[in-house]
DOVEX-934013 format. One line per 8 residues: number of its first residue (from 1); for each residue x, y, z of C-alpha. Coordinates in Angstrom, 2 decimals, padded with zeros to 5 digits, always signed. Layout:
<pts>
NUM> X:Y:Z | ...
</pts>
This chain:
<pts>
1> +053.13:+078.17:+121.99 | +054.27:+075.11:+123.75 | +057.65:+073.90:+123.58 | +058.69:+070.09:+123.79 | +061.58:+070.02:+126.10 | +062.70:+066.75:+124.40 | +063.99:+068.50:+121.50 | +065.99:+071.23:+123.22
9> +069.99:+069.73:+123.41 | +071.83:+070.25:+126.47 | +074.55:+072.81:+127.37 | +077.45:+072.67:+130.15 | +075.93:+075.77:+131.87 | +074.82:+076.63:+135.51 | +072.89:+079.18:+133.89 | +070.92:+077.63:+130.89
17> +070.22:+074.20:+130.63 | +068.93:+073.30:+127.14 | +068.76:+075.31:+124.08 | +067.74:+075.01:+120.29 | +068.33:+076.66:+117.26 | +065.73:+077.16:+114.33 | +067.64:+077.99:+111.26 | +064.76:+078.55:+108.89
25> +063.33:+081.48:+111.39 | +066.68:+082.86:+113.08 | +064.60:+081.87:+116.66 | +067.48:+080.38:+119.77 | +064.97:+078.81:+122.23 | +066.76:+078.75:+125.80 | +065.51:+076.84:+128.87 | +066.88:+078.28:+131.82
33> +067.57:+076.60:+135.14 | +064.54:+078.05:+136.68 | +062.84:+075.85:+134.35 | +061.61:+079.16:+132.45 | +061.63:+078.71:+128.80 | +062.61:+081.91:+126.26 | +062.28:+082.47:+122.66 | +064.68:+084.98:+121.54
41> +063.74:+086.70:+117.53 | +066.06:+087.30:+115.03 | +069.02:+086.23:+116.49 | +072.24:+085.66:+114.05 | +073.38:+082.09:+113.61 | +076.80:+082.87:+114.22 | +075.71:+084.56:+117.68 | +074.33:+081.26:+118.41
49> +077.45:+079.46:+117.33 | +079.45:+081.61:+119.52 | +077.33:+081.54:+122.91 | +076.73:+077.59:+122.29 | +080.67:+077.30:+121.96 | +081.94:+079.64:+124.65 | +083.76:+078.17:+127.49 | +081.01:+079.65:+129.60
57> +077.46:+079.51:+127.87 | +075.83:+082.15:+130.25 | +078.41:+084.82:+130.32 | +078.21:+085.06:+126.51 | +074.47:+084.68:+126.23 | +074.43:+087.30:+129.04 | +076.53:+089.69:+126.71 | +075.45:+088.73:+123.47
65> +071.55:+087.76:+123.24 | +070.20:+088.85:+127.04 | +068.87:+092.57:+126.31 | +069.64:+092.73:+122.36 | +066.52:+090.40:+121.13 | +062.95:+090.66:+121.53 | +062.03:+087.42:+123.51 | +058.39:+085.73:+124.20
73> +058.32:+083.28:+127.52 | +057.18:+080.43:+126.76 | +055.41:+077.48:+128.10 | +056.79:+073.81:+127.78 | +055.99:+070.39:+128.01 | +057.52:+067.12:+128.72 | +057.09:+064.47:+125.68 | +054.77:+062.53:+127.49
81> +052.33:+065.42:+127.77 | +052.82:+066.53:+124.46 | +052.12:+062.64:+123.27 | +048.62:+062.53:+125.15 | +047.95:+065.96:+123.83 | +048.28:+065.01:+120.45 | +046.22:+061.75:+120.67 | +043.18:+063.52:+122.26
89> +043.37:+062.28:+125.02
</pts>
C-alpha cells in the first residue's frame, strides 16, 4: 500500500526522516533516510511518544521499535503522483 510522503511530519534525526502515527490502528509509519519507508504493527502509543521525543530519535527507535514489531516495507509516493493517480490520469 502506497504511502503519501506529504503526510508523514518530520523528525530531527540522521537516521529517520519523517514519521506518522495512526492512533485508530496502533501502526508508526517511519521513512528512513535511505528513502525506504516501514510500517511497524501494534506498536504502543506511548512507545511512539517516547522515540518521537527522545533527544536522539534513532537510538530510541533502534532500542524500542527496531526488532520488537512486525513491519511491512512499503512503497511511497510524492503528492503529485498520488494527485494524478487519483484523477485517472
Amino acid at each position: 500500500m502506497p504511502v503519501e510522503l506529504s503526510r508523514l511530519s518530520p523528525v530531527d534525526s540522521t537516521m529517520i526522516v519523517s514519521m506518522r502515527y495512526n492512533y485508530a490502528l496502533n501502526k508508526l509509519t517511519v521513512r528512513f533516510n535511505t528513502d525506504e519507508v516501514y510500517i511497524y504493527d501494534d506498536v504502543p502509543v506511548d512507545i511512539y511518544a517516547q522515540v518521537r521525543e527522545a533527544s536522539s530519535v534513532g537510538k530510541a527507535f533502534n532500542a524500542m521499535v527496531k526488532g520488537e514489531y512486525n513491519y511491512t516495507k512499503t512503497q511511497h509516493v510524492d503528492t503529485e503522483t498520488l494527485k494524478e493517480m487519483s484523477s485517472g490520469e
